[in-house]
C-alpha positions in Angstrom: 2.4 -32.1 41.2 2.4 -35.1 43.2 2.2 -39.3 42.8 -0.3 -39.2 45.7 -2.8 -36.6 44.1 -2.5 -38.6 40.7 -3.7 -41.7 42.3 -6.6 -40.1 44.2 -7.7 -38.9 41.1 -7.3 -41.9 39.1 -9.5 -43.5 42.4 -12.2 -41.1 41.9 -12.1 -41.8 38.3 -12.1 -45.9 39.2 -15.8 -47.2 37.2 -16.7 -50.9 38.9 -18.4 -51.9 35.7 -15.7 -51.3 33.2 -13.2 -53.1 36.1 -15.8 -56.6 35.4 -14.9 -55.8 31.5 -10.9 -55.1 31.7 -10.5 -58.5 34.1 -11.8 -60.5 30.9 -10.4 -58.7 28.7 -7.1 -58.7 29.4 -7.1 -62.2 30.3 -6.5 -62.7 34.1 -7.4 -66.0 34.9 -5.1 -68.7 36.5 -2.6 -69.7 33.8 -3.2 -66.8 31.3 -1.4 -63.9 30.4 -2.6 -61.4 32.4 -3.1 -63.7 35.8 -3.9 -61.6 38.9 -3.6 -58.1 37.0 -5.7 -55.6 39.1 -8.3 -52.8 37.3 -9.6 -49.8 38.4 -11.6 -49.2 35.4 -10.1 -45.8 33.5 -10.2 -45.7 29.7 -7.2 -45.2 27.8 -8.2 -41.4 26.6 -8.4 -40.8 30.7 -5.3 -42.2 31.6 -3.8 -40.0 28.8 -5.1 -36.8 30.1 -3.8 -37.8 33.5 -0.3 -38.5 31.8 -0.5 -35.1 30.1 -1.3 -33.3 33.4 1.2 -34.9 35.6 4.0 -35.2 32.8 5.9 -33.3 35.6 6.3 -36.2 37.8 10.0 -37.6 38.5 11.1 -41.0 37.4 11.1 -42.2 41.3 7.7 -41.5 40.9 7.2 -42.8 37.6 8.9 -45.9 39.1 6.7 -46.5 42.0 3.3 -46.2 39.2 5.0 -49.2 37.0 5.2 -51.3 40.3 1.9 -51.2 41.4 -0.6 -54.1 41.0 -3.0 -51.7 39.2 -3.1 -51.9 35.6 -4.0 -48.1 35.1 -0.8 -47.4 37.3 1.4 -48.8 34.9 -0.2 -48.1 32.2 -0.4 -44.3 33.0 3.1 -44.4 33.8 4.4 -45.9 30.9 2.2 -42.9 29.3 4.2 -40.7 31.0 7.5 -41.8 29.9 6.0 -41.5 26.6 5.3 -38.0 26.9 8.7 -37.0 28.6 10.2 -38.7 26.0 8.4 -36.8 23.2 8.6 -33.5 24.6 12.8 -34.5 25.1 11.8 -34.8 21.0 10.6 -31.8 20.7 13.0 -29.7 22.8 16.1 -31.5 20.9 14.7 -30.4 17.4 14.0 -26.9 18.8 17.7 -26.3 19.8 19.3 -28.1 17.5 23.1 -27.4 19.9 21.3 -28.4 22.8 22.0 -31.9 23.9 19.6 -31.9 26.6 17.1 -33.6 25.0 19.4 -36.7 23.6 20.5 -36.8 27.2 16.8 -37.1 28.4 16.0 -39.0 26.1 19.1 -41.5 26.8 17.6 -41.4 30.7 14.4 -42.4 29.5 15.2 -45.3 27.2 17.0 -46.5 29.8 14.6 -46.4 32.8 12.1 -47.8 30.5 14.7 -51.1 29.8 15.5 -51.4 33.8 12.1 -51.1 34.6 10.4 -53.8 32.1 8.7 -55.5 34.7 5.8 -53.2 34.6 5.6 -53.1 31.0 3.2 -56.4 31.5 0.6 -56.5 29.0 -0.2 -56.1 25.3 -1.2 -52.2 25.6 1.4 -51.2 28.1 3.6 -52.8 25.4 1.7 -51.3 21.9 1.6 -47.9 23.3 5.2 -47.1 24.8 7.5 -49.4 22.5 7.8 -47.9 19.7 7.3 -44.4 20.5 10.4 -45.3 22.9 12.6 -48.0 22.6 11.8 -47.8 18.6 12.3 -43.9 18.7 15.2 -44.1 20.7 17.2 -46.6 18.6 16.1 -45.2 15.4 19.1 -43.0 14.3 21.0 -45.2 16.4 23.6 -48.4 15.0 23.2 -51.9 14.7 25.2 -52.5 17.7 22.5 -50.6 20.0 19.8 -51.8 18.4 21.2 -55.6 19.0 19.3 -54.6 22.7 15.9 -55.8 20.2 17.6 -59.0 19.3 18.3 -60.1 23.0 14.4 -59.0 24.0 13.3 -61.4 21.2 15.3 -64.5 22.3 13.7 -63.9 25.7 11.9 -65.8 27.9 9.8 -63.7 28.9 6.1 -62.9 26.5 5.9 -58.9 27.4 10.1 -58.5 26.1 9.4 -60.5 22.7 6.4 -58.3 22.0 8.2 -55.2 23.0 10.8 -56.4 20.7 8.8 -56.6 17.2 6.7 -53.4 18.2 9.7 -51.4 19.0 10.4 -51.9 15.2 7.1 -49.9 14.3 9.2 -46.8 14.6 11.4 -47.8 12.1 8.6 -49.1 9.7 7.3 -46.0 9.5 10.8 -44.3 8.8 10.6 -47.3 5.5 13.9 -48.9 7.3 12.5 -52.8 7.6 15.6 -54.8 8.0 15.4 -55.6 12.0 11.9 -55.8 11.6 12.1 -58.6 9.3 15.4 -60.0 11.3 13.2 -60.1 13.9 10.0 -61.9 12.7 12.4 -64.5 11.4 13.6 -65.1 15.3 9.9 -64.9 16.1 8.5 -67.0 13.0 7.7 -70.0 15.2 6.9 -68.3 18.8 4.0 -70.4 20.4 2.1 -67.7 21.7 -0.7 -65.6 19.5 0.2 -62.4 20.8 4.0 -63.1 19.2 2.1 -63.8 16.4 -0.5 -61.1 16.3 1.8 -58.6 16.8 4.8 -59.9 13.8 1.5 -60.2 11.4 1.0 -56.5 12.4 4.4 -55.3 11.6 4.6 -57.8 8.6 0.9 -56.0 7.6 2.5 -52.6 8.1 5.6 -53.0 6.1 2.9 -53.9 3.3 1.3 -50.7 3.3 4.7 -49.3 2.9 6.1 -51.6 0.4 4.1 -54.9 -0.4 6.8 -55.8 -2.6 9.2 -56.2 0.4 5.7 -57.7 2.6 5.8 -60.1 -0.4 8.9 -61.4 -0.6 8.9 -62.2 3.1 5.7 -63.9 2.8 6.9 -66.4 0.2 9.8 -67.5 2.0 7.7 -68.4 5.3 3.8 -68.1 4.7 3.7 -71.8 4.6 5.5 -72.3 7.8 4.4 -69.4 9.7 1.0 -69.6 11.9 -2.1 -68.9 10.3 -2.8 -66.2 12.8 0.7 -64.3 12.1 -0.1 -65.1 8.3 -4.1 -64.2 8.6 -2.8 -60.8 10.3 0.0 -60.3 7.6 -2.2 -60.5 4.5 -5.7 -59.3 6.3 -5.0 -55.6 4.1 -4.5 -58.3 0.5 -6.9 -58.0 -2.4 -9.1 -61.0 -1.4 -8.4 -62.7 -4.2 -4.3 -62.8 -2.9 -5.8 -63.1 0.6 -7.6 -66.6 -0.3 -4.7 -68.2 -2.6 -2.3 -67.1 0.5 -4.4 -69.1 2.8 -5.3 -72.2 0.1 -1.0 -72.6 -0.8 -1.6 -71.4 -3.7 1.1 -69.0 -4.4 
């Protein structure tokens, strides 16, 4: 188990043609979000079976992935953390006395936070957040989880969006309160992927409890973006969906 046999094989997985696609994809022009990010050309369901294979890897090595100039790198390493930290999951609710796992998993949320830098694009972000910082800071109270609050004041576009999707783990446990606490911070961020992404959470609280979707809507739909509105009501009757985007609640 070794960093330098993972790369080779992620090398002799690298596929020039999907490399063209990823560049555009992912927006790395001068100026845009993803300027000068670097592609290989793996899919996501490779990457993951790399993760899985070479879960064994130590954070130095895990550290040295979510520095590199490759996307699939830090993607695949961010996949990694992913999986040590759901195994750390696993092994907790196994041995219930064992605090090995909360320890591990303590290690990892942490590592993840110092090393932020990497976690550079909207799917690093969408696939590691949640199932980390969120799961992490789920049992956890308000004066840990005030570590979201400070990511969504931030400068910096990758730590606001790792801030509302972190919340996904508690949407899914029904607990919305930072997640709302947190779109409110958000409501007026310049950037469509801020928005995007609190429409998503707004969307997914919805499924859970529209009621709760609702009553957030008709405080702010009319100040909110249309994108972070479109994406917040995209699941409505269409009916509800038009008089949403017409005013006309």
């Amino acid at each position: 188990m070794s960093l330098v046999k993972l790369k080779q094989e992620m090398n002799q997985l690298k596929n020039p043609d999907k490399e063209k696609i990823f560049v555009r994809f992912f927006k790395t022009g001068k100026g845009d979000y993803g300027e000068g990010d670097c592609f290989l050309g793996l899919t996501v369901p490779e990457q993951r079976i790399l993760a899985k294979k070479y879960l064994g890897l130590e954070l130095i090595d895990v550290e040295k992935l979510l520095a590199s100039k490759w996307h699939e790198h830090r993607l695949t390493g961010g996949l990694i953390l992913t999986y040590k930290f759901m195994q750390a999951e696993k092994r907790e609710e196994r041995e219930k006395k064992n605090q090995s796992g909360e320890e591990t998993k303590r290690e990892i949320f942490d590592f993840y936070l110092k090393h932020l830098r990497g976690i550079n694009n909207w799917d690093l972000v969408d696939l590691t957040a949640d199932k980390i910082v969120g799961a992490y800071l789920q049992n956890k109270q308000k004066r840990e989880r005030m570590i979201l609050y400070q990511l969504a004041k931030s400068t910096n576009l990758w730590e606001r969006r790792i801030a509302i999707i972190a919340t996904f783990n508690f949407i899914k446990h029904k607990d919305f309160d930072d997640t709302l606490k947190i779109s409110e911070i958000l409501l007026n961020d310049n950037h469509d992927l801020i928005q995007k992404a609190v429409g998503w959470m707004l969307r997914e609280i919805g499924k859970r409890d529209q009621k709760t979707e609702e009553n957030f809507l008709h405080q702010y739909y009319q100040t909110m973006s249309r994108t972070m509105l479109r994406y917040a009501i995209e699941k409505f009757p269409e009916p509800k969906r038009q008089a949403y985007l017409k005013n006309m609640i």
